[in-house]
C-alpha positions as CSV (number, residue, x, y, z in Angstrom):
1,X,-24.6,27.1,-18.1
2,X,-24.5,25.8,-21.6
3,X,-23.7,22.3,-22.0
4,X,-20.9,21.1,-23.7
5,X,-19.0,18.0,-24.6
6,X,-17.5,17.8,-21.6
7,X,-20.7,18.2,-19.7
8,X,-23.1,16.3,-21.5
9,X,-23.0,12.1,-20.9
10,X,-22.0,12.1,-24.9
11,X,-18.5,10.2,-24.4
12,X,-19.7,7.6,-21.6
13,X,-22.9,6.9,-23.9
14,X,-20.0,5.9,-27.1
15,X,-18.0,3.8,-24.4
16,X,-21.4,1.9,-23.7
17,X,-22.4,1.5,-27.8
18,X,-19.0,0.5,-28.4
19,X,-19.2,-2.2,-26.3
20,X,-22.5,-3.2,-26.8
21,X,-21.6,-3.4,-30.5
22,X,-18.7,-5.2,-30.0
23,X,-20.1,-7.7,-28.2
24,X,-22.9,-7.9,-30.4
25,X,-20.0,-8.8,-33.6
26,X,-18.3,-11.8,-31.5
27,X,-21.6,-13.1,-31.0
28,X,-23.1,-12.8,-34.6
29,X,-19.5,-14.4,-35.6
30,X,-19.3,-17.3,-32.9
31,X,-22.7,-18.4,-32.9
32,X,-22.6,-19.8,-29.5
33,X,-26.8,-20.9,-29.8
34,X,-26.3,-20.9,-25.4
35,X,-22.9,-23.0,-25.4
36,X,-21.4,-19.9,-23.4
37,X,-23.7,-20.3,-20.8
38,X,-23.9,-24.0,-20.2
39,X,-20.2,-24.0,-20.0
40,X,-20.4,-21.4,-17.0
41,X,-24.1,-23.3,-15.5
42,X,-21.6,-26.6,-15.6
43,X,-19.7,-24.8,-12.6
44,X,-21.4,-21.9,-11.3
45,X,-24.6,-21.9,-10.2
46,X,-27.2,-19.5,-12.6
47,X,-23.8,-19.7,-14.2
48,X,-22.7,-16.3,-11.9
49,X,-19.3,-16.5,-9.7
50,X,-21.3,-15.3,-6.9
51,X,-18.4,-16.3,-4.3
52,X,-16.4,-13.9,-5.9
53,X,-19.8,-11.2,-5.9
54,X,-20.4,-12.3,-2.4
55,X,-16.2,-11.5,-1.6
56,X,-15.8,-8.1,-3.6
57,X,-19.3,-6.7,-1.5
58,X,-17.3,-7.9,1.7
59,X,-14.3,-5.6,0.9
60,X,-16.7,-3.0,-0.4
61,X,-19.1,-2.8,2.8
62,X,-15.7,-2.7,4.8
63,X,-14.7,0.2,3.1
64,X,-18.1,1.9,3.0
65,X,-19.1,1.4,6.3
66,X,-16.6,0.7,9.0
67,X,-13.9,2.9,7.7
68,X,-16.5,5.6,6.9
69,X,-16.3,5.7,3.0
70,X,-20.1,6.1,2.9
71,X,-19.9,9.9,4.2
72,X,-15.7,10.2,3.2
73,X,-15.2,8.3,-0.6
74,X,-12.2,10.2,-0.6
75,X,-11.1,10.1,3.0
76,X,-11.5,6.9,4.9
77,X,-10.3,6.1,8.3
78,X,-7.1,4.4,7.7
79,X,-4.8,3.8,10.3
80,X,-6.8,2.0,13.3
81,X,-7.8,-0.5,10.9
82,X,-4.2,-1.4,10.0
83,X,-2.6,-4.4,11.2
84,X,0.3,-3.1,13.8
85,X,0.6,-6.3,16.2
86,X,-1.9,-9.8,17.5
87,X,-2.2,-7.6,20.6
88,X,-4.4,-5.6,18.4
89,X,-7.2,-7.6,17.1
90,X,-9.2,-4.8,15.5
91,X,-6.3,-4.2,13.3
92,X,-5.1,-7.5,12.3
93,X,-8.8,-8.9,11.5
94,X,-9.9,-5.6,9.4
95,X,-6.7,-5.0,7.7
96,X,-7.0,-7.3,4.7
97,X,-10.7,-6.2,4.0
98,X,-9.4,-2.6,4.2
99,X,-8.0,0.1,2.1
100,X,-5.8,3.5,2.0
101,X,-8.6,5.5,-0.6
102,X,-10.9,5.1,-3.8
103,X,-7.9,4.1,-5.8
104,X,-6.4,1.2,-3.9
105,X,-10.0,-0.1,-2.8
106,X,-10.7,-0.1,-7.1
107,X,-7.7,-1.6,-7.9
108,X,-8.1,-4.6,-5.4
109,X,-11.9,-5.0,-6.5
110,X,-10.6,-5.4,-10.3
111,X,-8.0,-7.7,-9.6
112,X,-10.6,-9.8,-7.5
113,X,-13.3,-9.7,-10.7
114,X,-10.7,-10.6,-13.0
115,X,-8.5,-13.2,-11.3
116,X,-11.6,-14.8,-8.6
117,X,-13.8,-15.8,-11.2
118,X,-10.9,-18.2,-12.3
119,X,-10.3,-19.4,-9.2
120,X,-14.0,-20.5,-8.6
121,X,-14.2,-21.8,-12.0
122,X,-11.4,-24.5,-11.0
123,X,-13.2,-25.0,-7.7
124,X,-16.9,-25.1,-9.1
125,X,-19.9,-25.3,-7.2
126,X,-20.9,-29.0,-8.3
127,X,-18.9,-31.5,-6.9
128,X,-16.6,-33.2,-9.3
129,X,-15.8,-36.0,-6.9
130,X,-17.5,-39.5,-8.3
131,X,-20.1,-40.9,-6.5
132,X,-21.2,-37.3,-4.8
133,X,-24.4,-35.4,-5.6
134,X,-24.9,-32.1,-5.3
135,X,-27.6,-31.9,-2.7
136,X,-25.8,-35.0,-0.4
137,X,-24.1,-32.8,2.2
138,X,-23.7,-29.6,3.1
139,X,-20.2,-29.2,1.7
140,X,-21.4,-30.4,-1.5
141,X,-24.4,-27.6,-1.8
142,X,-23.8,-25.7,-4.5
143,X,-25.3,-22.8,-2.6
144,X,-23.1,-23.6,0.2
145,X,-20.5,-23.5,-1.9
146,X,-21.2,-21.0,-3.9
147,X,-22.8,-18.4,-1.0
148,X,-20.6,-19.4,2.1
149,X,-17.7,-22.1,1.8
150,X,-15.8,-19.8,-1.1
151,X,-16.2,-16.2,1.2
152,X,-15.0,-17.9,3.9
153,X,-12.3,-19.5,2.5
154,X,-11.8,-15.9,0.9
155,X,-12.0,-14.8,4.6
156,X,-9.5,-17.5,5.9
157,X,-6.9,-16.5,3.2
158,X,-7.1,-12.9,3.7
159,X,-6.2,-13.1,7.8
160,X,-3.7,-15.1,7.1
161,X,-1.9,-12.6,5.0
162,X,-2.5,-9.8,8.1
163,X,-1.4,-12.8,10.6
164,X,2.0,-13.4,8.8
165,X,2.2,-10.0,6.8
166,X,5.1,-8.0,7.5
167,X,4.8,-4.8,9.4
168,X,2.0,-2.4,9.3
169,X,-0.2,-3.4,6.3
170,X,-3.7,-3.0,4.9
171,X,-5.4,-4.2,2.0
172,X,-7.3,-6.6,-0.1
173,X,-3.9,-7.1,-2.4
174,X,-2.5,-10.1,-0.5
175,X,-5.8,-12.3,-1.0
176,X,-5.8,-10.6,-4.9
177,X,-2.4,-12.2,-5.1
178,X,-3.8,-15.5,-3.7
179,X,-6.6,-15.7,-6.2
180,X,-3.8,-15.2,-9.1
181,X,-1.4,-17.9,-7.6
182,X,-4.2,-20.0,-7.8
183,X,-5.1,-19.3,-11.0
184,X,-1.5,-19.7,-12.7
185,X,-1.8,-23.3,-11.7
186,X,-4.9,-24.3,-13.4
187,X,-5.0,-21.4,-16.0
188,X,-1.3,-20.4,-16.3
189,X,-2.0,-18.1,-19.7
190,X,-5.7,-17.3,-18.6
191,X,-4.3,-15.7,-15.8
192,X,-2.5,-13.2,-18.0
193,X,-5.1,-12.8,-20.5
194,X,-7.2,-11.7,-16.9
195,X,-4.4,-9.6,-16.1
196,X,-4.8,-7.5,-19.5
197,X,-8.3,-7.8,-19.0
198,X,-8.4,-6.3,-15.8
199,X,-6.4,-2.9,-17.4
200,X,-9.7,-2.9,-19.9
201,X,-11.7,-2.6,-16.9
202,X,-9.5,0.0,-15.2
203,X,-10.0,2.1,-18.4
204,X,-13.5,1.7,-18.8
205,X,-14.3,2.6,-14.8
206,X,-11.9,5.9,-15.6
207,X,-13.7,6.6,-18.5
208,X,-17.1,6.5,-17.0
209,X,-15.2,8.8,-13.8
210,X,-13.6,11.2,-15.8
211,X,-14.4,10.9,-19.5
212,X,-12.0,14.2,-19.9
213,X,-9.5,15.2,-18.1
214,X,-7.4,18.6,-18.3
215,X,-3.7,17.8,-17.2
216,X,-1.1,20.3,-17.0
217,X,2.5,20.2,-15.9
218,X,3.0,20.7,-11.9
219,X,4.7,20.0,-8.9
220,X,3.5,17.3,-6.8
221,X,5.1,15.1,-3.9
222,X,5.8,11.3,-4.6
223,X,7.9,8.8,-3.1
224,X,9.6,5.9,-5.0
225,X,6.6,4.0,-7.0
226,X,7.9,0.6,-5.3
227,X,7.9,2.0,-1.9
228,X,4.1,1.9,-1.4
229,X,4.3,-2.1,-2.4
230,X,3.7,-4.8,0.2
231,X,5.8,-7.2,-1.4
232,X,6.3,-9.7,1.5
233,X,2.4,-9.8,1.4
234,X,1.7,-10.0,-2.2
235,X,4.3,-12.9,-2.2
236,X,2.9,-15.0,0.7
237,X,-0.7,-14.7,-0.3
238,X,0.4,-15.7,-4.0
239,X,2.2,-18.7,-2.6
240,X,-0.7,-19.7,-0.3
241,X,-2.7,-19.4,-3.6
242,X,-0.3,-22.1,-5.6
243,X,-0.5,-23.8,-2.2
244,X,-3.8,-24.8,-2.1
245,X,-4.5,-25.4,-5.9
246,X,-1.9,-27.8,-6.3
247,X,-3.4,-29.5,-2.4
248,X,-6.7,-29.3,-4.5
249,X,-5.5,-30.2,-7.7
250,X,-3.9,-33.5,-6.0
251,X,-6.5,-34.3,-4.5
252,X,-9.1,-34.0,-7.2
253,X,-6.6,-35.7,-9.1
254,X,-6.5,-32.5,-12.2
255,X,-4.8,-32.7,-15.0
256,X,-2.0,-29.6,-15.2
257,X,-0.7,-27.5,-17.5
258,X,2.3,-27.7,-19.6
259,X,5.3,-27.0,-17.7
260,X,6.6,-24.4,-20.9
261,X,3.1,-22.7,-19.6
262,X,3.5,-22.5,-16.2
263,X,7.2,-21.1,-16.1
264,X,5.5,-18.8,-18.8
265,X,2.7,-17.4,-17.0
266,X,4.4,-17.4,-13.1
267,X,7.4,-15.6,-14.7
268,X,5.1,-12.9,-17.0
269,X,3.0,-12.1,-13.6
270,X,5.5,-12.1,-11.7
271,X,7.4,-9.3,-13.2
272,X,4.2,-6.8,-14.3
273,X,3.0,-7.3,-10.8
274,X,6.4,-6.7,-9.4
275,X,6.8,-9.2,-7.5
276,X,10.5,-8.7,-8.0
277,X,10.7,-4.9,-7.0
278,X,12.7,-6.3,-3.4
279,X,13.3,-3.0,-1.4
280,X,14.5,-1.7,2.1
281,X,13.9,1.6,3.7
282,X,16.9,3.7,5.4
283,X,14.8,6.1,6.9
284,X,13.9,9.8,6.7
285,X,12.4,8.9,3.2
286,X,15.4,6.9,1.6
287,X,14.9,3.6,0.0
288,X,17.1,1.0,-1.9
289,X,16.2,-0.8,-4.9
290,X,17.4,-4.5,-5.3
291,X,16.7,-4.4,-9.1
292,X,18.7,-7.6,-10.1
293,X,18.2,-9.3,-7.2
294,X,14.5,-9.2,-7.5
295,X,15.0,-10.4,-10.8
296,X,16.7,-13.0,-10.5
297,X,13.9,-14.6,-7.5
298,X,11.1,-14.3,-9.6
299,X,12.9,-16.3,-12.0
300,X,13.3,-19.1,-9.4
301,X,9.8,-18.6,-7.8
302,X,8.4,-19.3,-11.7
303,X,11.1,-22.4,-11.6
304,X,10.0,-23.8,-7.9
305,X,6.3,-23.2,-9.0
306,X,6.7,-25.2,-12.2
307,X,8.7,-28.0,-10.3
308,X,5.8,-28.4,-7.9
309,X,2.9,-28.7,-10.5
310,X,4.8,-30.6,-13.0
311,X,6.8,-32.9,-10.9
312,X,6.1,-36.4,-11.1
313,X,5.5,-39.3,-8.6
314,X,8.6,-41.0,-9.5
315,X,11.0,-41.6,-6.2
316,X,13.0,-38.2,-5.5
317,X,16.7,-40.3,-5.1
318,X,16.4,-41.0,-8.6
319,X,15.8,-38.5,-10.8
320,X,15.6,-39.4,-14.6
321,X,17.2,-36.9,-17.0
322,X,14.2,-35.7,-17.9
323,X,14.3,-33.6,-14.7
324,X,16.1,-31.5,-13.2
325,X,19.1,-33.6,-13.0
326,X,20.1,-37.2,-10.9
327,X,20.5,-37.1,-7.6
328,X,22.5,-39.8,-5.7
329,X,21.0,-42.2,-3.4
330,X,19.3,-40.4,-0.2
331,X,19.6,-41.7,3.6
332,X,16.4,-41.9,5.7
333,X,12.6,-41.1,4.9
334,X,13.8,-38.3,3.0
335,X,14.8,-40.6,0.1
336,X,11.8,-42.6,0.0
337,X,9.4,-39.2,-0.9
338,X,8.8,-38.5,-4.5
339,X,9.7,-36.2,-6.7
340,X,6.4,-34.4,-6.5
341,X,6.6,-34.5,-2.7
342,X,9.9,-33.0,-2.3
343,X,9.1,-29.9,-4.2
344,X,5.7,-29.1,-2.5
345,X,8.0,-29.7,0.9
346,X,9.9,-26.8,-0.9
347,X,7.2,-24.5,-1.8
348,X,5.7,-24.9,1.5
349,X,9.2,-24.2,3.3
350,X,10.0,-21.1,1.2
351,X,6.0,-20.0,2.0
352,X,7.1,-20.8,6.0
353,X,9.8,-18.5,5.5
354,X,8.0,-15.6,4.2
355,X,5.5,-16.2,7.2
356,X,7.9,-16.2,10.0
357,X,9.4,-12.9,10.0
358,X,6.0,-11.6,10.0
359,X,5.1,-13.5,12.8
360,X,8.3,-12.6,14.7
361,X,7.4,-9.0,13.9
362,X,3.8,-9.3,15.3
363,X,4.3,-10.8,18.3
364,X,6.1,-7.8,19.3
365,X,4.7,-4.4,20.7
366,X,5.8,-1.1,20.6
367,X,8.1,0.1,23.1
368,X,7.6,3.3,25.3
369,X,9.6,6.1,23.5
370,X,10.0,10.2,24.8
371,X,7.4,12.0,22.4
372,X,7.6,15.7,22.9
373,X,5.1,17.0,25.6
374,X,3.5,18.9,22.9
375,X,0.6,17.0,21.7
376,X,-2.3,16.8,21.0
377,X,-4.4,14.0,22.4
378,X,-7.3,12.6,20.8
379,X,-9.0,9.9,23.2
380,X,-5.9,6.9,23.3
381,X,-4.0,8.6,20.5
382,X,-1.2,11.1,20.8
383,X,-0.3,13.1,17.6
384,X,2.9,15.2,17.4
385,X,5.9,16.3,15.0
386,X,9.3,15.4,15.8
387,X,12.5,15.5,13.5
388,X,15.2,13.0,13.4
389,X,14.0,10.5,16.0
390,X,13.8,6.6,15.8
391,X,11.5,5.0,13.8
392,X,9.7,2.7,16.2
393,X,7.2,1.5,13.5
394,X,10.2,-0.1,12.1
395,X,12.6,-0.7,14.9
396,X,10.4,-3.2,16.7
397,X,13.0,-5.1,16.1
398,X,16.6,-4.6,15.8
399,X,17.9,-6.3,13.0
400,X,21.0,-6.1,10.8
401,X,22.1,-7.5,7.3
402,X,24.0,-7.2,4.1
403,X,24.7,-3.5,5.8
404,X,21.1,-2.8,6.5
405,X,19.4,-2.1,9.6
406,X,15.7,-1.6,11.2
407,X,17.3,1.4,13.5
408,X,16.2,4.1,11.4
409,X,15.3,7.8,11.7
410,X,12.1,9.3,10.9
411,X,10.7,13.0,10.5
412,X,7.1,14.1,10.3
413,X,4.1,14.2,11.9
414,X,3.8,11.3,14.7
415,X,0.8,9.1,15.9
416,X,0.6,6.8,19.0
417,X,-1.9,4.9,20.6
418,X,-0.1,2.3,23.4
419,X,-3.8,0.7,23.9
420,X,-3.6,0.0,19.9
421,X,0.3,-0.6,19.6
422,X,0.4,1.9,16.9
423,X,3.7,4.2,16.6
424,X,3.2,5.5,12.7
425,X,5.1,8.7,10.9
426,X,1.6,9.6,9.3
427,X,2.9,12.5,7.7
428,X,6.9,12.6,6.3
429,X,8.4,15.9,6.3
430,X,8.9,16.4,3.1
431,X,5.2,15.7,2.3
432,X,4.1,18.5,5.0
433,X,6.7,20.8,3.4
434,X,5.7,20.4,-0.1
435,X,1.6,20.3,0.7
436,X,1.6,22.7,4.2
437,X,-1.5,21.5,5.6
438,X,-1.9,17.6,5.9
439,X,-5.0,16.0,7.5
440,X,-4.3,13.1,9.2
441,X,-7.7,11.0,10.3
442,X,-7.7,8.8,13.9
443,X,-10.7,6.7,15.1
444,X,-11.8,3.5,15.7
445,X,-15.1,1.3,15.2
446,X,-18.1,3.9,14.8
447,X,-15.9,7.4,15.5
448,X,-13.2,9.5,13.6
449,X,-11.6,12.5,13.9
450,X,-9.5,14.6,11.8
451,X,-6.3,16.4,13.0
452,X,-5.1,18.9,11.1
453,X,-1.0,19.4,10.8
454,X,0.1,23.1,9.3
455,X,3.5,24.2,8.3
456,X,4.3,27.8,8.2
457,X,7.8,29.0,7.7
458,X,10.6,31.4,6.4
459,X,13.4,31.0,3.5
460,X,16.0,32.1,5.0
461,X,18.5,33.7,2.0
462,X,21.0,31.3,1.6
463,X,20.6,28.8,4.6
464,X,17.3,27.0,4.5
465,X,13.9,27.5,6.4
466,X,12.9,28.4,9.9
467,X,9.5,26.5,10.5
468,X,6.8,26.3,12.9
469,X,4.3,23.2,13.1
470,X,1.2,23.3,14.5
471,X,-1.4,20.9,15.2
472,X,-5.3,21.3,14.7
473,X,-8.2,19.5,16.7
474,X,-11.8,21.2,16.3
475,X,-10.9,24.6,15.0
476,X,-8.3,24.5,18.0
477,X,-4.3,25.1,17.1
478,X,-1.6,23.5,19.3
479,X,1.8,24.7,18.4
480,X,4.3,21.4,18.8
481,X,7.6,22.3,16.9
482,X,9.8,25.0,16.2
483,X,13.0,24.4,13.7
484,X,16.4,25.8,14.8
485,X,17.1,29.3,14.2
486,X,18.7,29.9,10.4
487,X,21.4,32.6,9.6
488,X,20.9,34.9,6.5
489,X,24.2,34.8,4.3
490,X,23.9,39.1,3.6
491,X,25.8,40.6,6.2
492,X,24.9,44.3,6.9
493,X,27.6,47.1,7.9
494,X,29.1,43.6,9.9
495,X,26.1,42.8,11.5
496,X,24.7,39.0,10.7
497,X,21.2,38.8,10.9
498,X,19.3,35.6,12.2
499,X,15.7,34.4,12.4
500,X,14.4,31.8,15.4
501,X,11.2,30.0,15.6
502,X,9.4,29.5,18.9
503,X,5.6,28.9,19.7
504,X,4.2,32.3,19.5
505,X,5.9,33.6,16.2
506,X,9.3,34.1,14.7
507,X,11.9,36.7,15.7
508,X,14.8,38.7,14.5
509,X,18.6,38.7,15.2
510,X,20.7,40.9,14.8
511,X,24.6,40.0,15.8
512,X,27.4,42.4,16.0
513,X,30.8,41.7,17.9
514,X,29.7,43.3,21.4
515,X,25.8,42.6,21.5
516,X,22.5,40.7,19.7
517,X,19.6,43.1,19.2
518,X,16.1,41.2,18.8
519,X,12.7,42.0,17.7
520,X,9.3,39.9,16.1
521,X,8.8,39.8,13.0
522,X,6.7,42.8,12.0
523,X,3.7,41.6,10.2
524,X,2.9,42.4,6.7
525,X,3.1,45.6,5.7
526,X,5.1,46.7,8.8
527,X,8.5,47.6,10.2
528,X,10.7,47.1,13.1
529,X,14.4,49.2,13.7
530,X,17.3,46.7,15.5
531,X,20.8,48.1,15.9
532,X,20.0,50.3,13.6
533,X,18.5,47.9,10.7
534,X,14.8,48.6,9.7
535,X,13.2,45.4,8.8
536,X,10.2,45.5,6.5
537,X,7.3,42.8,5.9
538,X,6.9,43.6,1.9
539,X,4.0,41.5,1.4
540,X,6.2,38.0,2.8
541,X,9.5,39.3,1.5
542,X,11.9,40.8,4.7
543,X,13.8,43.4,3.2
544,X,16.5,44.8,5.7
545,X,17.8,48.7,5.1
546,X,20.8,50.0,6.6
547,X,21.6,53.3,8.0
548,X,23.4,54.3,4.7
549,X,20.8,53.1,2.5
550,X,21.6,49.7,1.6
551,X,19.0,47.2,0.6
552,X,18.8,43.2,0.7
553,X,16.1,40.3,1.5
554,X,17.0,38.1,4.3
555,X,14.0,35.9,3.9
556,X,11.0,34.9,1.8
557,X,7.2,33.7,3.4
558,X,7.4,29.9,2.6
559,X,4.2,28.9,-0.1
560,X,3.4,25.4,-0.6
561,X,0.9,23.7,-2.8
C-alpha cells in the first residue's frame, strides 16, 4: 500500500508543532521567569490538580474495566450499570462513574479537565485557614487533600446525583455539572473561558482520532438532540455545586465576584449547556419541547444564584433599595435571618425540589406486567419485542400535569430483570426499522452477553409492512413478533391480495367473494399459483400475473441500513 496523506501521521505531527509553537510565542512574550508555576505550587501540590487526575482515572477505570470497555471501546455494558431504583445498589452506585460509549465517556472526561481544575484551585491543597499548618492533621495534608479528601468528595457528589436523579440515568455529567456550579461562584467568566476551552480540547482529541474524515450525505436514525439530556441531573448536580462553594466560601470567609459577573456567567452556561432545553416524553418516540419556558428558568436560576453569592448580611425584613426591593416587616424567626440567609434557604429549597421527585421515583419498583411468552432469557433478564404496550420504565408512577402524563406507550425491543428492577425499551421501533439488526448487551459485574434483535419484512404496495422480529442468543434465533397481516391496494380480476406474518415465514392471500386461497411465499427466484394468480419472488419484488396477462407488484423485500 502506498502511503499517503491520509495514512502517514503528517497532519497529527502539524497539530503537535502548532501547539508547541504557540505555546513557545506566549512564553517568549510573557516572560513568566517561573511565576506560572508558583502560582499553581501556591495551591496544588507539584503544582498538578491531581484530585481532578485521581477523579477522571476513577470514571476511566469504570469504563474500562467493569463495563468491559477494555475488550469493547465501542460497546460497553450499559444497562445493568444504570441506576433504575435503591433496591438496586449495583446500579445506583456505578451509574454516575458510568457511560453509554466512547463519546459520552470523552465528553464527561473533558468537561472534568476543564471545569475540576477550577474547582480544586478554589479549594487548594494548603490550608488557607489562619493558624493551620499543612502537616497538623490529616484533613489539612495536602496529600490527603490532594490524593483522597477531593475523589471522595468527587465520589459523594456523584451518588448523590444517581440517589436523587430522575429515572434511569448514567453518567459522569451530573458531577461535570457540579464542578461547573462550583466554578461559576468563585470564577464566574473562568468558567466560560474553560467552557471554550474544553471545545479546543474536543477538537484536538478528534484531530489526533480522525485527522480526515470522508463525509457524504446519508440516512441515519436520530431522535430529538434534547431527548438524550438528563436535565433534572445536570441541574441538581450544578446546584449542589453552587451549594457547597458558597457553604465553603462562607466559611472561609472569600471574597465574591461581581454580581454583573455572576448573572453573566450562570446565564451564558446555562444556555450553551442547555440547561433550559425542559422536555417531556409522550411515548412511542414523541417529545415536547418547552423552548420559552426553559428560557425563562435559566434566567431565574442565574438571578437566584446571583442573590445567593451577592447578598449581604443585612436583616432580610429590611431590604435597602439597593436590593431587590423592601420588604415589610416579617413575624417570627423568619424575619430575624439575613438577607444572605434567606436566599441560600432558597437555593437549598429549589435544590430539595429537584431531589424529591427523584427520590419519589426511586423508591419505587417496577410492577409485574404480561410480556409475551416469547423471549428469550438470558440468566435474570427477559428480552422481547412488543408494540404499543405501557411504558413501565416511565409509568412507575402515575402522574398527570399541564395535560401530560407518565402512562405512555412504548414499541421496540423490551428488557426485564425483576431481581434488578429494570423494565427498559432498549431498542425503539423505528431504530430497529431503520438499522434491522440491533445488538442489545445484558450483564452484570464480570459477565455480558449480546442479544441480537433482527427485523425482516415486506412493503406491502400501498399499505405499510408486514414484519417479523427475531431474537438472537449464541448463533441461536428465537422468533418473538409477527406484525398484522397488510392488504395490497392492486386488486386482480376482483381478487385482493393480502400478506400475514407468523413465526415460520410469511404467506399469501388471496380473497375473492366466496373463498381465500393461501400459499408461502415462494422464495427468490420462485413461483407459487393461488386462485389462479402466479406469484413470483423477482429477486425481493412479488410480482402477481393474472390469467389474462396482467402484471403488478404487491410487495417489495424491506432493506435497511
Amino acid at each position: 500500500m502506498v502511503p499517503t496523506l491520509e495514512t502517514l501521521p503528517v497532519q497529527q505531527a502539524a497539530v503537535v508543532v502548532a501547539l508547541a509553537l504557540s505555546a513557545g510565542v506566549v512564553w517568549w512574550l510573557d516572560r513568566p521567569t517561573g511565576r506560572w508555576g508558583r502560582q499553581l505550587r501556591s495551591r496544588f501540590v507539584a503544582g498538578v490538580p491531581w484530585g481532578t487526575v485521581v477523579s477522571s482515572g476513577l470514571v476511566l477505570a469504570v469504563y474500562l474495566f467493569v463495563q468491559g470497555g477494555l475488550d469493547h471501546w465501542y460497546a460497553p455494558t450499559v444497562i445493568p450499570f444504570t441506576a433504575w431504583s435503591y433496591t438496586y445498589l449495583l446500579g445506583m452506585v456505578t451509574a454516575p462513574f458510568s457511560h453509554s460509549g466512547p463519546g459520552h465517556l470523552v465528553g464527561n472526561l473533558v468537561g472534568t479537565l476543564t471545569f475540576a481544575p477550577l474547582v480544586e484551585y478554589a479549594w487548594g491543597h494548603f490550608p488557607r485557614e489562619r493558624g493551620e499548618s499543612s502537616f497538623s492533621s490529616w484533613r489539612t495534608n495536602p496529600y490527603v487533600r490532594a490524593f483522597v479528601l477531593f475523589p471522595v468528595a468527587v465520589v459523594l457528589v456523584g451518588l448523590a446525583t444517581s440517589f436523587f436523579g430522575l429515572g434511569p440515568v448514567v453518567g459522569f455529567s451530573g458531577v461535570v455539572f457540579a464542578f461547573a456550579g462550583f466554578a461559576l461562584v468563585y470564577y464566574p467568566l473562568g468558567t466560560v473561558l474553560a467552557l471554550v476551552a474544553g471545545e479546543v480540547l474536543r477538537l484536538t482529541y478528534g484531530a489526533f482520532l480522525r485527522p480526515v474524515s470522508r463525509v457524504s450525505s446519508q440516512e441515519v436514525f436520530s431522535t430529538p438532540w434534547f431527548a438524550d439530556i438528563a436535565l433534572q441531573g445536570h441541574a441538581l448536580g450544578f446546584l449542589l455545586g453552587v451549594v457547597v462553594a458558597l457553604w465553603l466560601s462562607e466559611r472561609r470567609r472569600d471574597d465574591h465576584p461581581s454580581a454583573l459577573r455572576l448573572w453573566t456567567g450562570v446565564l451564558l452556561f446555562s444556555v450553551s449547556q442547555s440547561l433550559w432545553a425542559v422536555y417531556w416524553f409522550r411515548g412511542n418516540g414523541e417529545f415536547v419541547l418547552y423552548r420559552a419556558g426553559g428560557l425563562a428558568l435559566v434566567v431565574l436560576l442565574a438571578t437566584l444564584v446571583t442573590l445567593a453569592v451577592r447578598a449581604d448580611d443585612g436583616p432580610f425584613a429590611r431590604w435597602d433599595a439597593a436590593g431587590v426591593g423592601r420588604a415589610t416587616s416579617l413575624r417570627g424567626s423568619f424575619s430575624r435571618l439575613s438577607r444572605r440567609q434567606v436566599t441560600f434557604v432558597a437555593l437549598i429549597l429549589v435544590t430539595a425540589s429537584l431531589a424529591g421527585p427523584g427520590a419519589g421515583v426511586n423508591l419505587l419498583t417496577v410492577a409485574d406486567d404480561d410480556l409475551s411468552e416469547q423471549r428469550v432469557t438470558v440468566r435474570d433478564y427477559d428480552v422481547t419485542y412488543a408494540e404499543n404496550v405501557q411504558n413501565r420504565m416511565v409509568a412507575v408512577a402515575d402522574v398527570e400535569a399541564f395535560g401530560e402524563t407518565t402512562t405512555v406507550n412504548t414499541s421496540g425491543v423490551i428488557v426485564r430483570s425483576a431481581d434488578r428492577d429494570i423494565w427498559i425499551t432498549a431498542v425503539p421501533k423505528s431504530r430497529l426499522a431503520f438499522d434491522g439488526t440491533v445488538p442489545v448487551r445484558v450483564g452484570g459485574l464480570g459477565w455480558r452477553e449480546t442479544v441480537v434483535a433482527t427485523r425482516e419484512g415486506w412493503e406491502v404496495v400501498g399499505n405499510g409492512s408486514v414484519y417479523r422480529v427475531s431474537l438472537g442468543v449464541d448463533g441461536e434465533q428465537t422468533p418473538v413478533f409477527a406484525s398484522e397481516s397488510r392488504r395490497a391496494e392492486p386488486m386482480l380480476a376482483g381478487r385482493n391480495v393480502s400478506l400475514a406474518a407468523d413465526d415460520d415465514g410469511y404467506t399469501l392471500l388471496v380473497e375473492s367473494a366466496n373463498e381465500t386461497a393461501r400459499g408461502r411465499l415462494p422464495a427468490t427466484n420462485e413461483s407459487v399459483t393461488l386462485a389462479n394468480v402466479e406469484f413470483t419472488n423477482e429477486g425481493g419484488k412479488v410480482m402477481a400475473r393474472t390469467e389474462t396477462g396482467t402484471t403488478v407488484r404487491v410487495a417489495t423485500k424491506e432493506t435497511y441500513n
